[in-house]
Structures are given as structure tokens and as C-alpha cells.
C-alpha positions as YAML, in Angstrom:
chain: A
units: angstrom
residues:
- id: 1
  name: UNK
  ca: [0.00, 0.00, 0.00]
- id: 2
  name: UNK
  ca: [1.48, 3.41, -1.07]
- id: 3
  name: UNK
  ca: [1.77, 6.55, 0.93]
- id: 4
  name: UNK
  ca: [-1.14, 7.97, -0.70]
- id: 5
  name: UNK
  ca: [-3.88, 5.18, -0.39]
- id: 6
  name: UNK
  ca: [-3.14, 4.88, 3.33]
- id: 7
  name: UNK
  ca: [-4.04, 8.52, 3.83]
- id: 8
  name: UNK
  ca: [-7.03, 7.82, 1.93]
- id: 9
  name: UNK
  ca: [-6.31, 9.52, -1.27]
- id: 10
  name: UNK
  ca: [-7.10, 7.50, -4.72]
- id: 11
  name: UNK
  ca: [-4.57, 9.94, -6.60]
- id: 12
  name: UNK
  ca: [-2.08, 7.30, -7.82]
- id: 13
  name: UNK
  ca: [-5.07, 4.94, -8.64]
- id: 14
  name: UNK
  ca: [-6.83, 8.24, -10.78]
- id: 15
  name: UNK
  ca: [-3.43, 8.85, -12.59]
- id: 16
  name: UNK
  ca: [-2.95, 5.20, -13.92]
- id: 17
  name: UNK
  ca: [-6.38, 5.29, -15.23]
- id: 18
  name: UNK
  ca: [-5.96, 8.25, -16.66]
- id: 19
  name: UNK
  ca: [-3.02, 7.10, -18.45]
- id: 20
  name: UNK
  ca: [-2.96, 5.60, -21.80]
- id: 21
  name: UNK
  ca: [-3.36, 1.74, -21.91]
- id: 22
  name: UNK
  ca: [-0.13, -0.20, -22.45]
- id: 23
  name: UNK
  ca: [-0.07, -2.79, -25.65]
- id: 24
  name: UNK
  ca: [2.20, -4.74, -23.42]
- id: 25
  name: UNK
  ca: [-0.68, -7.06, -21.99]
- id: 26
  name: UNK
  ca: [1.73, -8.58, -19.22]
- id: 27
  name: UNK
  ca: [2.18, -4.55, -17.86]
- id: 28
  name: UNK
  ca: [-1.30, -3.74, -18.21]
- id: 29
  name: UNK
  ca: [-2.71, -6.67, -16.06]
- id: 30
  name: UNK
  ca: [-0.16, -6.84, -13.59]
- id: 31
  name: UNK
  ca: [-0.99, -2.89, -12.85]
- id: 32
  name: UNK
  ca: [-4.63, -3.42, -12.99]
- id: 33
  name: UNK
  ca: [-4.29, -5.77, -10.16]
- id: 34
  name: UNK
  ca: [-1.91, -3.49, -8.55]
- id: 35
  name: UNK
  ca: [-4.31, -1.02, -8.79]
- id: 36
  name: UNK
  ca: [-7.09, -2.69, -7.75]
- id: 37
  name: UNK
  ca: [-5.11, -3.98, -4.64]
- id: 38
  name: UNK
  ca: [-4.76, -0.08, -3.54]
- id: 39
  name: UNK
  ca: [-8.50, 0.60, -4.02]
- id: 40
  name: UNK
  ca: [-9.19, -2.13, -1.58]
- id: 41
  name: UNK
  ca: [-7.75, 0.25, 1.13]
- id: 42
  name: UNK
  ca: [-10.32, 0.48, 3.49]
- id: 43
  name: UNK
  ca: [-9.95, 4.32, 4.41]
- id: 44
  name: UNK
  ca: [-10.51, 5.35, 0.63]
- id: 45
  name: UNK
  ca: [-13.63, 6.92, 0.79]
- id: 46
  name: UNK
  ca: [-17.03, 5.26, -0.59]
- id: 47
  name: UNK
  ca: [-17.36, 8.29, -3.16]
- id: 48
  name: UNK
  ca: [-13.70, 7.58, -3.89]
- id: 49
  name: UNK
  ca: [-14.17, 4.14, -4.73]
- id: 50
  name: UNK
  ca: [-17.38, 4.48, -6.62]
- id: 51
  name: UNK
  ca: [-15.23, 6.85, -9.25]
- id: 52
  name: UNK
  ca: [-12.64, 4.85, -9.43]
- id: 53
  name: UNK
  ca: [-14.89, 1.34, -9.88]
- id: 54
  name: UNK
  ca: [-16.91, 3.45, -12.87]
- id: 55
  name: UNK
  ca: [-13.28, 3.88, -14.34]
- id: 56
  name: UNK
  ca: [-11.87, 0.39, -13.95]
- id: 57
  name: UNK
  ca: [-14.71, -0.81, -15.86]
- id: 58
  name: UNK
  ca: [-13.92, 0.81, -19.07]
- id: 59
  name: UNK
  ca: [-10.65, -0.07, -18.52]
- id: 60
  name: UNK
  ca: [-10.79, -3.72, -17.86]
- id: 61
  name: UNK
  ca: [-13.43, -3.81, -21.14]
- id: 62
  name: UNK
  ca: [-10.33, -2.43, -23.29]
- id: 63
  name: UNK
  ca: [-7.98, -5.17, -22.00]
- id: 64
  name: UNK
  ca: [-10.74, -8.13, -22.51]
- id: 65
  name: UNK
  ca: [-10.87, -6.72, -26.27]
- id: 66
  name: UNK
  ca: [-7.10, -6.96, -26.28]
- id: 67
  name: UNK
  ca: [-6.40, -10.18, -24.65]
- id: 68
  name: UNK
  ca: [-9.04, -12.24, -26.62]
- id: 69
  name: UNK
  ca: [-7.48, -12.02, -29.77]
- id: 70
  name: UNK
  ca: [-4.29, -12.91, -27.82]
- id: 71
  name: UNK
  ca: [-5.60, -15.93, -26.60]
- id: 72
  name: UNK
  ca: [-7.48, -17.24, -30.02]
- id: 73
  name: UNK
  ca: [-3.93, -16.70, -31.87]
- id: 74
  name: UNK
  ca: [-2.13, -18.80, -29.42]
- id: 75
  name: UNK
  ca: [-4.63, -21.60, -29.83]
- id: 76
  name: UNK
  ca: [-4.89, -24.06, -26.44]
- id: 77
  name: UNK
  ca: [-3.70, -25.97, -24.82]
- id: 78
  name: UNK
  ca: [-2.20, -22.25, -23.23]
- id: 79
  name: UNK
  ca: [1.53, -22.06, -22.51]
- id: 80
  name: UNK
  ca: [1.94, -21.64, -18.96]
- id: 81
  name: UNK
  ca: [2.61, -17.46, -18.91]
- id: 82
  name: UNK
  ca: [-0.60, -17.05, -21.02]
- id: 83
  name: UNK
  ca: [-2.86, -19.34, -18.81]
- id: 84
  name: UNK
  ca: [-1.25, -17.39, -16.30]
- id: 85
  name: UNK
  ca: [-1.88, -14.33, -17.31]
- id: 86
  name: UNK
  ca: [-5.56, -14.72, -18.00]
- id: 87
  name: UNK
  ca: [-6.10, -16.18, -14.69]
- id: 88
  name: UNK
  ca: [-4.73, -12.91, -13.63]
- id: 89
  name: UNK
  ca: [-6.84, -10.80, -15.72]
- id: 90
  name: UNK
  ca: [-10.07, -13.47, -14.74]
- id: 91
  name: UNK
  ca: [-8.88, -12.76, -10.97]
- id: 92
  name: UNK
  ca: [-9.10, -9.07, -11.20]
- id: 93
  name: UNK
  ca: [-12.49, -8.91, -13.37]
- id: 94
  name: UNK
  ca: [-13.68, -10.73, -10.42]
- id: 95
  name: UNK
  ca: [-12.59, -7.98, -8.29]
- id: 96
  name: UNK
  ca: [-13.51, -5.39, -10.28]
- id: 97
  name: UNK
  ca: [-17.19, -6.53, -10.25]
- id: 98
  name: UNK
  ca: [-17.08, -7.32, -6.24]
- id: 99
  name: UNK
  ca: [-16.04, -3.29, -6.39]
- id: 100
  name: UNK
  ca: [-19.49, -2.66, -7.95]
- id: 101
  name: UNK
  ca: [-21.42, -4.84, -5.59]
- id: 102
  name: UNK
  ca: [-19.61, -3.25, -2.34]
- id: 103
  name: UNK
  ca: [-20.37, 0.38, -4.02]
- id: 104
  name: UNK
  ca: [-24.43, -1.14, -4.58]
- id: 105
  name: UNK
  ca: [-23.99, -1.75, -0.66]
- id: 106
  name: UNK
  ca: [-22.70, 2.07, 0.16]
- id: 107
  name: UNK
  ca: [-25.85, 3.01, -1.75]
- id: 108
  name: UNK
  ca: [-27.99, 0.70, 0.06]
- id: 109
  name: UNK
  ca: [-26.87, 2.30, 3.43]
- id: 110
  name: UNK
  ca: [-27.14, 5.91, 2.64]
- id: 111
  name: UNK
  ca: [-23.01, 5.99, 2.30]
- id: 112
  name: UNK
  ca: [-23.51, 7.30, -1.17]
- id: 113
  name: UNK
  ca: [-25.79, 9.43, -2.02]
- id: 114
  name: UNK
  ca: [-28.57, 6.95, -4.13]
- id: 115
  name: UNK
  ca: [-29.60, 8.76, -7.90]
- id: 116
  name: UNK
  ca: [-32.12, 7.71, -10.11]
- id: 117
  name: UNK
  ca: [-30.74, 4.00, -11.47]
- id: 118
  name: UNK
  ca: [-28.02, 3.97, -9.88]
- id: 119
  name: UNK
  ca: [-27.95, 0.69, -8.29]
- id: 120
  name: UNK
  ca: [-29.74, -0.94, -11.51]
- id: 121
  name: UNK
  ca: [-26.84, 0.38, -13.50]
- id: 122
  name: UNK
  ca: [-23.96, -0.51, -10.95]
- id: 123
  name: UNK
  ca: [-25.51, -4.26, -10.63]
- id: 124
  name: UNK
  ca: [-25.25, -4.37, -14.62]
- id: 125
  name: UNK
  ca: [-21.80, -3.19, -15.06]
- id: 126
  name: UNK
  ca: [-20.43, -5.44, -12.27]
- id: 127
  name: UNK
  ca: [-22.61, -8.36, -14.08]
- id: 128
  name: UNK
  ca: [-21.07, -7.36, -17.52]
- id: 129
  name: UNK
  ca: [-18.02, -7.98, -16.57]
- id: 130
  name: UNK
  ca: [-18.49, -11.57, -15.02]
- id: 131
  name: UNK
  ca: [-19.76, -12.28, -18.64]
- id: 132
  name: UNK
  ca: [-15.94, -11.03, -19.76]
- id: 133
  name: UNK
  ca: [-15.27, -13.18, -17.53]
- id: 134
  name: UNK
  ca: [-17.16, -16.35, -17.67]
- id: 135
  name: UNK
  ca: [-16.10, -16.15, -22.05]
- id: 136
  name: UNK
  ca: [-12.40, -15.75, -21.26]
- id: 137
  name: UNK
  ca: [-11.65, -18.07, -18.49]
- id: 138
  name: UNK
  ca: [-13.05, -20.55, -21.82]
- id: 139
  name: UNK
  ca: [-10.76, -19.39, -24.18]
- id: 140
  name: UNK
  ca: [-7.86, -20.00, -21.47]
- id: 141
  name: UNK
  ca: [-9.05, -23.19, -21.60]
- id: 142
  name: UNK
  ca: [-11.25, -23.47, -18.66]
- id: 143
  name: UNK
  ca: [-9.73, -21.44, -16.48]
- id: 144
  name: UNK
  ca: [-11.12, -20.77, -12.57]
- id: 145
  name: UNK
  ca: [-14.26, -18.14, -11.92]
- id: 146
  name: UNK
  ca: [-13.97, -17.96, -8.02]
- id: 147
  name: UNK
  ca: [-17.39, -16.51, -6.54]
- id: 148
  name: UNK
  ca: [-18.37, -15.10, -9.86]
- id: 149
  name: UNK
  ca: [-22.18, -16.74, -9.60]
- id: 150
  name: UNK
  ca: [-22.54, -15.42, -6.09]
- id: 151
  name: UNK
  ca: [-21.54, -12.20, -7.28]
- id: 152
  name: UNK
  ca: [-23.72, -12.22, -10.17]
- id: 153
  name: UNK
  ca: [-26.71, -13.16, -8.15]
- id: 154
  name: UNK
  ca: [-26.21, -10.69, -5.72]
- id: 155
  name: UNK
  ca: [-25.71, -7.31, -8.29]
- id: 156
  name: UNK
  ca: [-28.81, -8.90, -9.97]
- id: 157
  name: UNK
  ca: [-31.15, -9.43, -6.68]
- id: 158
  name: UNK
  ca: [-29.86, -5.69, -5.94]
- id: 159
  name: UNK
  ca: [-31.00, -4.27, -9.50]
- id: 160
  name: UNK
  ca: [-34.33, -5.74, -9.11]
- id: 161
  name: UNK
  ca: [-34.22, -4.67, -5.16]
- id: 162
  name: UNK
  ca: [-33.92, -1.27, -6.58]
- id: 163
  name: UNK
  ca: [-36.59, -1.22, -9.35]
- id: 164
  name: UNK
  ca: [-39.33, -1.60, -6.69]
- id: 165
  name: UNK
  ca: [-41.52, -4.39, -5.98]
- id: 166
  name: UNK
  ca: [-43.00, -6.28, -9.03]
- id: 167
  name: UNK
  ca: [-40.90, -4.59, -11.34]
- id: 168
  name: UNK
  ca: [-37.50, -6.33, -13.34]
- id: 169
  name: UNK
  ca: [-34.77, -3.97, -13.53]
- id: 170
  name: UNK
  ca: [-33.75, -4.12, -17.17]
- id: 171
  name: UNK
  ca: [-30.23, -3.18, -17.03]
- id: 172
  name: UNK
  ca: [-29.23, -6.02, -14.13]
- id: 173
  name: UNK
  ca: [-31.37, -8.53, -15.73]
- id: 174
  name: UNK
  ca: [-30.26, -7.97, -19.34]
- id: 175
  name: UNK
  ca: [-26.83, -8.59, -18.08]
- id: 176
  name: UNK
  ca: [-27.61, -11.29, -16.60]
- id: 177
  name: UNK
  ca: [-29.55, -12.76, -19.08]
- id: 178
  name: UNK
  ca: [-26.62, -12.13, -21.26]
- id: 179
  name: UNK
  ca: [-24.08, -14.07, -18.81]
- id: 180
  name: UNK
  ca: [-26.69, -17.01, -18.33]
- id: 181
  name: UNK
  ca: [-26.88, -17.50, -22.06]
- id: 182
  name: UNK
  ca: [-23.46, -18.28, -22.72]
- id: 183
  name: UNK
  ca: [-23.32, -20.28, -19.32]
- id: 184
  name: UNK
  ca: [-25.89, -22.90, -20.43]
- id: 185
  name: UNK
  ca: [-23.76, -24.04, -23.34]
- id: 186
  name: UNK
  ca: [-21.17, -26.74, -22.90]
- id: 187
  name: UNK
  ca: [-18.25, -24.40, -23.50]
- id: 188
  name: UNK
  ca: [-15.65, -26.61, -23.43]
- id: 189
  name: UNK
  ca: [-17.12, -28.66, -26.63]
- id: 190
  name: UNK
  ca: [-16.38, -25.62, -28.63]
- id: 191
  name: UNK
  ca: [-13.33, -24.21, -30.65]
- id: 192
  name: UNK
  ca: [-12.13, -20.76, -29.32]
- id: 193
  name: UNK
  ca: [-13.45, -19.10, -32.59]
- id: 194
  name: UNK
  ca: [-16.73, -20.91, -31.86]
- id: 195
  name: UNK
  ca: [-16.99, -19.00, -28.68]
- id: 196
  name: UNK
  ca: [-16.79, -16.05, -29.56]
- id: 197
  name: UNK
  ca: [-19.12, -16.11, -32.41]
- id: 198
  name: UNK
  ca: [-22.02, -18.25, -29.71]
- id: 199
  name: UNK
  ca: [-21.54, -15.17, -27.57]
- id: 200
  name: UNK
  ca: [-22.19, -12.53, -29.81]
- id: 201
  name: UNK
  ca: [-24.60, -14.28, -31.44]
- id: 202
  name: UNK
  ca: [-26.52, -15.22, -27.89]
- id: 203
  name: UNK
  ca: [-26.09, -11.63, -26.83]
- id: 204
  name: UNK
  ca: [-28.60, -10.11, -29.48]
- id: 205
  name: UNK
  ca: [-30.98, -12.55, -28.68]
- id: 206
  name: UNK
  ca: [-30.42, -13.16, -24.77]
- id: 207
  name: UNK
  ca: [-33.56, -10.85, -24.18]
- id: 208
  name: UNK
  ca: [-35.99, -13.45, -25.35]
- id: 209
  name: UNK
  ca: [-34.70, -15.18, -22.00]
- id: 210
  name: UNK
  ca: [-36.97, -15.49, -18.84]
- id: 211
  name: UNK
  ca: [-35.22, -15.45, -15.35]
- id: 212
  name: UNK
  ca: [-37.75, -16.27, -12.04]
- id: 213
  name: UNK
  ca: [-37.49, -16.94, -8.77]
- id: 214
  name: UNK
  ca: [-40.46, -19.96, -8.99]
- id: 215
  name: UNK
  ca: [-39.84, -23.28, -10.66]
- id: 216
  name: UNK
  ca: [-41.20, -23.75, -14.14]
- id: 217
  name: UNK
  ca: [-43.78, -26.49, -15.20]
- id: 218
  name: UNK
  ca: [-42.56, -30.03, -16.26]
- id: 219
  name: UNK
  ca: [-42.86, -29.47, -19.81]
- id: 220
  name: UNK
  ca: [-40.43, -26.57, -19.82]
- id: 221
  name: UNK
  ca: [-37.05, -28.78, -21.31]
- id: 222
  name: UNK
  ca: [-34.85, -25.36, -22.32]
- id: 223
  name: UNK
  ca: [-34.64, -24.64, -18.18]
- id: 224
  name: UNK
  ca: [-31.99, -24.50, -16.36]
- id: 225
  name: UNK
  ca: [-31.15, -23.15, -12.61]
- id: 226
  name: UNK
  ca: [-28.65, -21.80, -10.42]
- id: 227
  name: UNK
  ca: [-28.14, -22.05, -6.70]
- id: 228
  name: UNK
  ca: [-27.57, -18.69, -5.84]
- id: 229
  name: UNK
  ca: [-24.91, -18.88, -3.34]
- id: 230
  name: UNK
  ca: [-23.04, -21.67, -5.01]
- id: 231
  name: UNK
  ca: [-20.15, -21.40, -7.64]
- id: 232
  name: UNK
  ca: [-21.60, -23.68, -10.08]
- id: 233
  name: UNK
  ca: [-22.82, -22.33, -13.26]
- id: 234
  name: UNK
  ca: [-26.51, -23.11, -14.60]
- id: 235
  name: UNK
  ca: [-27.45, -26.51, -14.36]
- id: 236
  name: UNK
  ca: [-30.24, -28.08, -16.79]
- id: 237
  name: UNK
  ca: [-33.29, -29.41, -14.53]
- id: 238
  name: UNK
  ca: [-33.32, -32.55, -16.94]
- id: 239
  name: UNK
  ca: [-29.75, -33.75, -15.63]
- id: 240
  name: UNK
  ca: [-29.96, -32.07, -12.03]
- id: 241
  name: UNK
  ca: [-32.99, -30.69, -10.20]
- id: 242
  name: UNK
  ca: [-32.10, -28.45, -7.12]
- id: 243
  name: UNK
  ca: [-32.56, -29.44, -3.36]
- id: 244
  name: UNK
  ca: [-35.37, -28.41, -1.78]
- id: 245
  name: UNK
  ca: [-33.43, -25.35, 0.78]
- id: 246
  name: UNK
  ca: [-31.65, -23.87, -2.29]
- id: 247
  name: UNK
  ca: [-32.38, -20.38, -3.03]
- id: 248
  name: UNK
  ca: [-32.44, -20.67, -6.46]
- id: 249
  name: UNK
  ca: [-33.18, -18.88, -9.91]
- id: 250
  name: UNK
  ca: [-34.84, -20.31, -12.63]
- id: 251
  name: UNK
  ca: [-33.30, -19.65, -16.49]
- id: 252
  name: UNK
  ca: [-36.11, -20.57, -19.40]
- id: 253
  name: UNK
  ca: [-35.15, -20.87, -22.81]
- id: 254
  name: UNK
  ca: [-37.86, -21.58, -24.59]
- id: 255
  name: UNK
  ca: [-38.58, -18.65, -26.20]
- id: 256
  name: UNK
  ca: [-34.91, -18.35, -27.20]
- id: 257
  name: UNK
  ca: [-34.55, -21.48, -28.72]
- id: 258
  name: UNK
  ca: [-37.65, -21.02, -30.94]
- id: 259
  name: UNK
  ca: [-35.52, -17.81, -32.33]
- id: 260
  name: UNK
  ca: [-32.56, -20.05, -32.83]
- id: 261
  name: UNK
  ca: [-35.46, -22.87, -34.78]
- id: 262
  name: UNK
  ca: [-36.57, -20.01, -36.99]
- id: 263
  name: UNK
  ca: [-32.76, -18.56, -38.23]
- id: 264
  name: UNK
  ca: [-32.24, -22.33, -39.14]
- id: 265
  name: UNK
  ca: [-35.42, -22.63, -41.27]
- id: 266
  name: UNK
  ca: [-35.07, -19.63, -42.74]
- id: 267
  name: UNK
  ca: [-30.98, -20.77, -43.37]
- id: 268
  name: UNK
  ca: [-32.12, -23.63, -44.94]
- id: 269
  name: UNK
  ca: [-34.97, -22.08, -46.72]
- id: 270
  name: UNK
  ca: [-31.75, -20.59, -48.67]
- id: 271
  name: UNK
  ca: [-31.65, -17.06, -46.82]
- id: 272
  name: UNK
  ca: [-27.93, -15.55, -47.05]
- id: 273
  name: UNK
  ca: [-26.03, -15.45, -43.64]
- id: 274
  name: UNK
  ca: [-25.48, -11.64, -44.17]
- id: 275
  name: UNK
  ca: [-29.17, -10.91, -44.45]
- id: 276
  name: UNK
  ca: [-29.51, -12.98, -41.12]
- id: 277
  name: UNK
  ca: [-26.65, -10.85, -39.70]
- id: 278
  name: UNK
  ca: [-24.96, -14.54, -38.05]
- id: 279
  name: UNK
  ca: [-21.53, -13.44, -39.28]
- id: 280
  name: UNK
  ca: [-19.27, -16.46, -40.76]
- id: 281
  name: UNK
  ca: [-20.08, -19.83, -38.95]
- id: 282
  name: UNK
  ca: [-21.59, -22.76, -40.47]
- id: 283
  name: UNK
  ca: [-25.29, -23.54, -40.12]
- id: 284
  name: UNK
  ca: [-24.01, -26.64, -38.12]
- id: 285
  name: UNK
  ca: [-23.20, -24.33, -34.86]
- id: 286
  name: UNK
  ca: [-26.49, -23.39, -34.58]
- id: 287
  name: UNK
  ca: [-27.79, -26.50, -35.07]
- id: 288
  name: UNK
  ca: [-25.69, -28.05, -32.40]
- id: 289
  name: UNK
  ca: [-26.80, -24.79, -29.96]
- id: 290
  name: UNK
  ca: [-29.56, -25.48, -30.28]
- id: 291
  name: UNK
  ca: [-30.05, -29.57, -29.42]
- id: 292
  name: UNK
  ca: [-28.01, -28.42, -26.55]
- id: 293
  name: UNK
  ca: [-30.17, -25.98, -25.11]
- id: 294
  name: UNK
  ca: [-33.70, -26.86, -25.85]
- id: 295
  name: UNK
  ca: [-33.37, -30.46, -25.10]
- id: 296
  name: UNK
  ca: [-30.22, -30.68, -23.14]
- id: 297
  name: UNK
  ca: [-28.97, -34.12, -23.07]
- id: 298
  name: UNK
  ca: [-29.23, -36.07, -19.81]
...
């Protein structure tokens, strides 16, 4: 801890992210955790560390862009610095989106003063960057997500805390509609390019998605859950159902993988990928997304 964090002041933290971002990825990761290890000084200031969160999330978005084209070029397995290095980057993403949950508590106790969305638009950010993280720690080859479901389901439960009783607060659930889709496929069965491409493509049509609190009926096959306080990521209720004292979220599909049925007819109705707007891959990654998520295999 530097002179300057332990008198409270965030002025070292402020300069680096003010700074230009390195193209040496090794540099900029190593002092984004450095960074990040200042701002968890607890006599910085709650205002303090709400600025500086806002600003390490642009900045950690920049270096995702930047490292995933470093990790598809390398192809896996990883060498051992790379796999390294991501679990670095994965590691402070992680920390980076605990930063946004504390701040969501500061403005939850009256530390901060609360604004219009604030907490709906905190949760999201925090939750957009566990999806960063969720699609990288794949392309490093499977790479470990420490507390990130936790995490997720606590920003979320705070967005919608925030957006009053009854109501769904779009940013938080969006996001984590966004993260869920790309968590429900078996990640590990796809090529790094493949990835990518699934999570854009799931992305544009994650808001067909439906997230509750109350089990679905039987007949529902695209579902899926999560235990909210565990690390494990979605589970389908046709391999797994959850115990009875879980506090749990339920994750339907089914609207989404009609969308997904209707791009393949119309793809093999003759329509051109570009008019589709499904960029370069084959007809045969949709098909397989979509036997894995509407009837996911036992």
C-alpha cells in the first residue's frame, strides 16, 4: 500500500487510469491488479471508490478486447505465462465486479448518495463484466471463476431490489440474461473461434430469455437453474434438479430457442447469412446450440 492510499487519497489509482493503456498485456494486467489492490484500502472513501470502480470498468473492457485475440492466436492448450496471465486478468475482473457490488452496498446504506438508477446500472456493469469473464476463463481453456455466480446473483437481486416491488430492472437482468446465455452451453465442446461467435450471437438474442425466482412447469425442457450462493454455473433441470433449501433462480429458454429454430429454417430455406446478420459460422453451430439448449442431453 502506497503513501497515498493509506491517507485515503485515490490519486495514484486516478493517474494510472488516466493514463494511456499499455499494448504490453503482461504490464497492463499486472498494474490493474496493482491497482485494484490499492482501491481495496479500506480508508478510501465510498465516493472515492465508486469513481474509481466506474473507471476500472472501461478499462478492464479495453484489455478483454485486447487479450481475446491474444488468446485465439495462441490456440490451447495455453503455454503456462498465457494461462497465467488470464487467470490474472479473470482474478481481477472478479474484483472489479465485487467493487461494484460493495459500491451497490454504500448506496444501500445511505453511504452514497442513491440517484435515479443507480444501483440498476452498478448491478449491470459489475454483471457485464463476469460475462468477460465467464467467455475468457473458456478461451484460457477453462480457467477458474472464483465466486463469480454469487456475485452475479447478488448485483442482480440488488438491480431488481432497486426497481421496486414487481418490477425487473432491465439493465441487471439484461446482463444477466446475457451471462446465463453463454453459461448454459457446454463451452468446453467448442473451438475458441466458436466461442466467440455463440456469444455474440446469444447476446442479441439473450432478451428473449426469462429469469424467475419460482420453478417452471414439467414441460419446460430449455430450463436451467442456479443455486444462488453456489459457484456452479446453470445446471439443466433434466440432468440435475435443485434441493429443496436452495435459493435458487430459474433460467427458461424456450422462447430463445424457438428464435434459434426459426434462423435455421429460414438458413435452410436458402436465406444468405449476411441478411440474417450470423456473421461467418456454419449452419451446423447453430444447429448443435440449439439440441443443446432446448433439449439438453441427460
Amino acid at each position: 500500500m502506497t503513501a497515498a492510499t493509506e491517507n485515503g487519497s485515490t490519486a495514484v489509482i486516478l493517474d494510472w487510469l488516466a493514463s494511456q493503456p499499455g499494448s504490453d498485456l503482461f504490464e497492463e494486467i499486472g498494474a490493474l491488479s496493482h491497482h485494484l489492490d490499492l482501491l481495496a484500502s479500506p480508508v478510501i472513501a465510498a465516493a472515492q471508490q465508486h469513481r474509481c470502480i466506474e473507471l476500472f470498468h472501461s478499462r478492464s473492457l479495453r484489455i478483454a478486447a485486447d487479450l481475446k485475440p491474444r488468446l485465439i492466436e495462441a490456440g490451447l492448450p495455453l503455454e503456462r505465462l498465457l494461462h497465467a496471465l488470464a487467470q490474472q486478468f479473470i482474478d481481477a475482473l472478479i474484483s472489479t465486479a465485487q467493487g461494484f457490488l460493495q459500491t451497490v452496498r454504500h448506496v444501500q446504506s445511505g453511504t452514497i448518495r442513491d440517484q435515479p438508477r443507480l444501483i440498476e446500472t452498478l448491478a449491470a456493469r459489475g454483471i457485464r463484466l463476469l460475462a468477460e469473464t465467464y467467455e475468457i476463463s473458456h478461451l484460457a481453456g477453462g480457467a477458474a471463476t472464483p465466486s463469480l455466480w454469487p456475485t452475479a446473483v447478488a448485483l442482480f437481486e440488488a438491480g431488481n431490489a432497486a426497481a421496486g416491488e414487481g418490477a425487473k430492472g432491465e439493465s441487471a437482468l439484461l446482463a444477466l440474461k446475457r451471462l446465463a446465455a453463454i453459461a448454459c452451453i457446454q463451452l468446453q465442446r467448442l473451438s475458441q473461434s466458436e466461442i466467440v461467435w455463440t456469444r455474440d450471437y446469444l447476446d442479441r438474442i439473450a432478451t428473449l430469455i426469462q429469469i424467475e425466482d419460482l420453478a417452471p412447469d414439467n414441460t419446460d425442457t430449455a430450463c436451467f437453474w442456479i443455486a444462488c450462493d453456489s459457484d456452479d454455473s446453470p445446471q439443466s433441470v433434466l440432468r440435475k434438479t435443485p434441493t429443496s433449501t436452495a435459493r435458487t433462480l430459474y433460467i427458461s429458454l424456450t422462447a430463445l430457442t424457438r428464435r434459434i429454430a426459426e434462423h435455421l429454417s429460414r438458413f435452410e430455406a436458402g436465406q444468405p447469412p449476411r441478411e440474417l446478420n450470423l456473421g461467418p459460422q456454419p449452419i451446423a453451430l447453430l444447429q448443435r446450440l440449439y439440441r443443446e439448449l432446448a433439449v439438453p442431453a441427460k
